[in-house]
C-alpha positions in Angstrom: 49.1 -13.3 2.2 48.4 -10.8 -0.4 44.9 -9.0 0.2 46.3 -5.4 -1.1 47.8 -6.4 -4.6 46.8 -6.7 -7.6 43.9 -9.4 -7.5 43.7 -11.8 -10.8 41.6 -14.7 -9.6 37.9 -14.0 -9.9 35.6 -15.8 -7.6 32.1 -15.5 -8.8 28.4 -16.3 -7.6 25.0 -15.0 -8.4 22.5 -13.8 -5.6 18.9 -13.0 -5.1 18.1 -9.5 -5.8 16.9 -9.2 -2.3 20.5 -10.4 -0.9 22.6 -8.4 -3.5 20.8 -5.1 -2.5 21.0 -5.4 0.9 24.8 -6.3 0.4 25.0 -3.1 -1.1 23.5 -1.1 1.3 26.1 -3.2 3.6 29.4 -2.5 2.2 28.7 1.2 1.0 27.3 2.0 4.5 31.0 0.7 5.4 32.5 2.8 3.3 34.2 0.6 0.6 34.5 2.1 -2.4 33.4 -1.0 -4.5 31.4 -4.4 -4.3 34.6 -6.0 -5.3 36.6 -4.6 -2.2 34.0 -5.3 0.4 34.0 -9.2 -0.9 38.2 -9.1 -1.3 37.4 -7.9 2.4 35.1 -10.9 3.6 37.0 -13.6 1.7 40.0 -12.3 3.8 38.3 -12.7 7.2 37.0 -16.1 6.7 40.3 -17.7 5.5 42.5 -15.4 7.7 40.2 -13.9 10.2 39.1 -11.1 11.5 41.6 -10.3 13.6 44.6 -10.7 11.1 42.6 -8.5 8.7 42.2 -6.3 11.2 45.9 -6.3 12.2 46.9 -5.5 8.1 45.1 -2.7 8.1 46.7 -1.6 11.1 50.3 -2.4 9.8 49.6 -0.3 6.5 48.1 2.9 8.8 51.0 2.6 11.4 53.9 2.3 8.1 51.7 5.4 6.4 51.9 7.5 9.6 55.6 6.8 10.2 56.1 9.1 13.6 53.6 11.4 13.0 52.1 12.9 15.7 47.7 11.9 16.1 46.3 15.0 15.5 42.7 15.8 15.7 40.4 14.2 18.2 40.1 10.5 18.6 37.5 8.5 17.6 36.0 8.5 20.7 35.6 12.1 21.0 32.3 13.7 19.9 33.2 15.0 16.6 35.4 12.7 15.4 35.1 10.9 12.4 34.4 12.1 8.4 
């Protein structure tokens, strides 16, 4: 599964206006940086799931970090977070 690649295929709809802007205010609340990354996101989780997703994202954090030692407070700490 490639969900990090370069992406070729376009999948394409058209929405309400009602449905588009609350996706918006969905998926930048979230933090993705684009529309298109937040649906590369949800296509993802309903053909792979959630947790598979889930466990990608881990994979690429955990190959980033290498043996790094976690440094600042966790993300259950007050505090924590951008």
């Amino acid at each position: 599964m490639t969900m990090f690649g370069k992406a070729g295929e376009p999948a394409k709809t058209t929405l309400p206006t009602d449905l588009k802007m609350a996706f918006y205010s969905k998926w930048s609340a979230a933090g993705f940086a684009s529309e298109a990354e937040a649906l590369r996101h949800l296509v993802a989780i309903y053909v792979y799931g959630a947790r598979h997703v889930e466990s990608l994202h881990l994979h690429r954090i955990r190959a980033m970090a290498g043996d790094m030692s976690v440094t600042g407070p966790s993300v259950d700490q007050p505090g924590a977070g951008a």
